[in-house]
C-alpha positions in Angstrom: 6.6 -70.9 98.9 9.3 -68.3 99.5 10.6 -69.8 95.9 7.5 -69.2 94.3 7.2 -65.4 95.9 10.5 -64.4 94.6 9.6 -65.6 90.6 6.3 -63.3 91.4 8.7 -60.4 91.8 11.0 -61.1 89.3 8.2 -61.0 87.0 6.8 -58.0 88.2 10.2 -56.2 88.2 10.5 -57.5 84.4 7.2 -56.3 83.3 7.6 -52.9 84.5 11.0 -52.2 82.8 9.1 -54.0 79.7 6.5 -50.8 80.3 8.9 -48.5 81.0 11.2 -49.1 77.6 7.8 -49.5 75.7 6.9 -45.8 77.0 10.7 -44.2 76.4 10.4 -45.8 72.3 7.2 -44.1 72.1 7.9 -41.0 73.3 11.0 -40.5 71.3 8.8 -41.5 68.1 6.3 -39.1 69.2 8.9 -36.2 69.2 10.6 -37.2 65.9 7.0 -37.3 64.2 7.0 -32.8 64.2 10.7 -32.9 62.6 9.5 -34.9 59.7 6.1 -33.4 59.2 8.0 -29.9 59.0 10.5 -31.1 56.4 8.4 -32.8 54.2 6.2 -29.2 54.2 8.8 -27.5 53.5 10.0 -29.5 50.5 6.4 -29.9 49.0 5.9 -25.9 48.8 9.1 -25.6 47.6 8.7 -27.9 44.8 5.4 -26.2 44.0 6.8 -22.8 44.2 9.0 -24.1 41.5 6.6 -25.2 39.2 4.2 -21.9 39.4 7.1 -19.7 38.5 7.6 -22.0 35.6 4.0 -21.8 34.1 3.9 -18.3 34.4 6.6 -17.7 32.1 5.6 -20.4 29.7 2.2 -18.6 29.5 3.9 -15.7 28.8 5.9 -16.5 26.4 3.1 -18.2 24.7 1.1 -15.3 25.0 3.4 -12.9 23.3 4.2 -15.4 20.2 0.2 -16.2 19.7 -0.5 -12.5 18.6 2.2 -11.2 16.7 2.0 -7.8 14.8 0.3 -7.5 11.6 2.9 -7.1 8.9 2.4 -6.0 5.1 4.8 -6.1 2.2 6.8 -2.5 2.1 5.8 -0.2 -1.1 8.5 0.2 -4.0 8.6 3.4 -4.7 9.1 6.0 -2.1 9.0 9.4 -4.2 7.6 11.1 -7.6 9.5 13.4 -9.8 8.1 16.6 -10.7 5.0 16.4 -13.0 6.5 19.0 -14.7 9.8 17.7 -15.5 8.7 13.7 -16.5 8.8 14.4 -20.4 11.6 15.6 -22.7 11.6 19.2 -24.0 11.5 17.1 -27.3 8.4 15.0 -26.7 6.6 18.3 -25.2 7.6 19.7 -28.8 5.8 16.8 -30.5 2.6 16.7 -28.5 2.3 20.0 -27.7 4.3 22.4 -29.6 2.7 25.5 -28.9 3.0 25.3 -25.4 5.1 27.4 -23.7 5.3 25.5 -20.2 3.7 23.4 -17.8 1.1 24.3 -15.5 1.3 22.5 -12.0 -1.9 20.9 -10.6 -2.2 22.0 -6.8 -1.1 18.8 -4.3 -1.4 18.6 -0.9 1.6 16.2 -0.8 4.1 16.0 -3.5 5.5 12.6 -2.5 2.3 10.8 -3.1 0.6 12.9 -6.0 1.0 15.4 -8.5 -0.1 16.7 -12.3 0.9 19.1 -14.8 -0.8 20.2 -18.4 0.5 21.8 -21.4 -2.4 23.4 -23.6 -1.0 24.4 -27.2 -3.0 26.9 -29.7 -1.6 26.5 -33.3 -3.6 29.5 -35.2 -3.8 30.1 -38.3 -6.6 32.9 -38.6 -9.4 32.2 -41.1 -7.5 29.0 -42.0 -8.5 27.4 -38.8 -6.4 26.3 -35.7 -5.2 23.0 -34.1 -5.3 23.0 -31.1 -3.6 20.3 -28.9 -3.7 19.4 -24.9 -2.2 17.2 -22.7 -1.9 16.4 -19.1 0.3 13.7 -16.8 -0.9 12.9 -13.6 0.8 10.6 -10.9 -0.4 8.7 -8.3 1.7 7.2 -5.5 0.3 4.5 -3.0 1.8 3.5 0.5 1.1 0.2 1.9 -1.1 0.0 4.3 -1.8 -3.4 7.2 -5.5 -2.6 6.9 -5.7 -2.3 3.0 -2.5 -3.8 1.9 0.5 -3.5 0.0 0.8 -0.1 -2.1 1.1 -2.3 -5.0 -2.1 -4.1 -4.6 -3.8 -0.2 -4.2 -2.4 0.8 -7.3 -3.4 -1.5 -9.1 -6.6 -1.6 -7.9 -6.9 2.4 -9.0 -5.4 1.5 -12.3 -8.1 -0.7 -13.2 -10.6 1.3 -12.1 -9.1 4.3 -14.5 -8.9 1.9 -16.9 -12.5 1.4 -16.9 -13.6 5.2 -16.4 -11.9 6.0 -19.5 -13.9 3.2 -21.6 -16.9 4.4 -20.2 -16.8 8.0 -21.1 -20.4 9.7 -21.3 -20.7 10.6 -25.8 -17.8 9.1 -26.2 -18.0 7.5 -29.9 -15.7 4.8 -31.3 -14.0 3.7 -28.5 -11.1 1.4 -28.8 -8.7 0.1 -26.1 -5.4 -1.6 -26.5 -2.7 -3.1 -23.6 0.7 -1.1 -24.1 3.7 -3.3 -23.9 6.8 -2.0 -22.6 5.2 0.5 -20.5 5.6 0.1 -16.5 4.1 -3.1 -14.9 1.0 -2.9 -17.4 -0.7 -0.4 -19.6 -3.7 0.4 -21.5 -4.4 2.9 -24.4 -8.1 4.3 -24.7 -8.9 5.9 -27.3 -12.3 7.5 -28.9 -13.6 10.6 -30.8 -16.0 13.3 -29.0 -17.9 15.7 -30.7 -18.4 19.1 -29.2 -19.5 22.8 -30.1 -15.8 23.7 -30.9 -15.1 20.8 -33.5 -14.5 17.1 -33.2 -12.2 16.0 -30.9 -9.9 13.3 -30.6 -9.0 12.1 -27.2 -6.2 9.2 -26.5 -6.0 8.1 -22.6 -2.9 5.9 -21.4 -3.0 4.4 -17.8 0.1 3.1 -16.8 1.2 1.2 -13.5 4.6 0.5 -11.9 5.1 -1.2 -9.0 2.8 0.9 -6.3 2.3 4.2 -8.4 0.0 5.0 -11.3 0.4 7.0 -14.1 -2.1 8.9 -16.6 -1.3 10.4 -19.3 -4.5 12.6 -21.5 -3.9 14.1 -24.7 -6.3 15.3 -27.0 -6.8 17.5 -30.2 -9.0 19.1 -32.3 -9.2 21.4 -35.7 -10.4 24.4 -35.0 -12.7 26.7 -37.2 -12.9 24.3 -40.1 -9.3 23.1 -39.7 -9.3 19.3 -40.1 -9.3 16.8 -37.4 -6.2 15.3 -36.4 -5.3 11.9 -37.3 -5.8 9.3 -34.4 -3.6 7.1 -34.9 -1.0 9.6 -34.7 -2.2 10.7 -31.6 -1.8 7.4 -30.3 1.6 6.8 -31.2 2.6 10.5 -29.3 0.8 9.5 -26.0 2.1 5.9 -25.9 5.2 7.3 -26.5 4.8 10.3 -23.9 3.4 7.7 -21.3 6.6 5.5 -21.1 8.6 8.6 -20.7 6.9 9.6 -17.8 6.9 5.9 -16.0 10.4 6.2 -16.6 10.6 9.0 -15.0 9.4 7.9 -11.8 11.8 4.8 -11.9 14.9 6.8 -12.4 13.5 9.3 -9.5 13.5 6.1 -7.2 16.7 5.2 -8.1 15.5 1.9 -10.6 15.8 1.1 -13.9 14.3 2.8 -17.3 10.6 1.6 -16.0 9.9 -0.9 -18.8 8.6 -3.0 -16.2 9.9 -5.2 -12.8 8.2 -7.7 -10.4 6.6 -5.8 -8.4 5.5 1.6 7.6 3.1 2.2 7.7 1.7 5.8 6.5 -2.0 5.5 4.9 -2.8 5.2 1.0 -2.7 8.8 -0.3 -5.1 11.1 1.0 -8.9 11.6 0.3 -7.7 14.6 -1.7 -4.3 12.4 -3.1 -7.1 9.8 -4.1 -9.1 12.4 -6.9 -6.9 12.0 -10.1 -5.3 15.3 -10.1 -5.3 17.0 -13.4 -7.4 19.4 -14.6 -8.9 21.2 -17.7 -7.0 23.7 -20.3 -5.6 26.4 -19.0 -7.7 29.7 -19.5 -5.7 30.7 -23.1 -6.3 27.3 -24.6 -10.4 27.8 -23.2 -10.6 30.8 -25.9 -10.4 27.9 -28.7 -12.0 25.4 -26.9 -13.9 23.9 -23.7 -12.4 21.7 -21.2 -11.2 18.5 -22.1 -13.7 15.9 -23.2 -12.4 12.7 -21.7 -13.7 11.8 -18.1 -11.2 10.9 -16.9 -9.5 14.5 -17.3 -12.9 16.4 -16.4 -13.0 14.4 -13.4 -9.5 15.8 -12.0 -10.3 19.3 -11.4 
């Protein structure tokens, strides 16, 4: 019996400690549980700090190169010469011999467009006169990222001169002819007009180069029973005078002779810029005749 007491104990005894370890593990788990909890936090919301930062400057930089700036091709030609100086004292002498000089057309900017006429009174008394005038006008055009490239303007003017001067209201015996050799492209107009001073003969030659245009008018008439001049030699003189003058505006920009070449922002030329600029006979050449008959000259005063 006293045997069988002691094992009692014993057991007791060795259950308790059993109890008493079990509790000690537990509560050292318990207290390491926090520690963990705390660093695995912190890692997580470091690692997603990290990955916010890098979005945002990927959707940044993703931003800026989805809306890049509009961009269009810069214009050739950055100046004109003066109207009044494009053509030879020579050719002046040919077309207009008469003439003593050049009358400026008023501009509100000489960079982007200018004109100048020469009005020549050959009179002869009761033997009639000839009378002879001509005008060059220039157009420059700046590229533009709403309307595009100055060269695309010009020519968009050019053609649209083109077609004013085959159009001209009475115009009788109209002919038209491309110009080689003259700028990027050319085109001669020519056609007779009849009017209460005599019959005139009026010869028109657009010309474009790169991102300016250029018009030349030139027309002639007998005068009190003097004969009418011969058209084709009219022709001949403004075809001739034209690729003067688009040289001219080459060798100002510092290219070439102007036969011709491949061919920011400020605005196209202004509203006033975008009138063609010339304008009729002076008053002394008026006393022989009227204002010139083509439209394309009546149109520029």
């Amino acid at each position: 019996m006293q045997r069988a007491a002691e094992r009692d104990q014993r057991d007791r005894r060795d259950e308790r400690e059993q109890r008493v370890k079990g509790l000690r593990r537990f509560l050292v788990c318990a207290a390491a549980v926090p520690v963990m909890l705390i660093a695995t936090g912190c890692s997580s919301d470091s690692g997603s700090d990290d990955g916010a930062g890098d979005g945002a400057q990927t959707s940044s930089s993703a931003s800026a190169s989805a809306s890049p700036s509009p961009t269009v091709q810069a214009a050739v030609y950055k100046s004109l010469p003066q109207p009044c100086k494009v053509l030879s004292k020579k050719t002046l002498e040919d077309l207009v011999p008469k003439a003593k000089s050049g009358k400026a057309g008023s501009s509100d900017d000489a960079s982007t467009r200018g004109s100048c006429s020469w009005s020549s009174l050959d009179n002869n008394g009761v033997k009639g006169s000839q009378f002879r005038w001509l005008n060059v006008s220039l157009l420059r055009f700046e590229s533009d990222v709403t309307r595009g490239s100055g060269e695309k303007l010009a020519q968009e003017y050019y053609e649209t001169q083109v077609q004013d001067a085959r159009s001209v209201s009475g115009a009788k015996n109209t002919k038209s002819e491309p110009v080689a050799g003259v700028g990027d492209e050319a085109t001669a107009v020519r056609y007779d007009l009849k009017k209460k001073e005599g019959s005139f003969k009026q010869e028109t030659v657009v010309a474009r180069v790169e991102n300016v245009v250029v018009m030349l008018d030139y027309n002639g008439a007998g005068l009190a029973g003097e004969k009418t001049p011969n058209a084709d030699t009219l022709n001949k003189l403004a075809q001739k005078a034209a690729k003067e003058a688009v040289a001219s505006v080459t060798k100002a920009n510092g290219t070439g002779s102007g036969s011709g070449s491949a061919g920011t922002p400020s605005s196209t030329p202004s509203k006033s810029a975008s009138k063609t600029p010339s304008k009729s006979p002076s008053a002394d050449a008026s006393k022989a005749a009227s204002s010139s008959p083509s439209k394309s000259a009546s149109k520029k005063s």
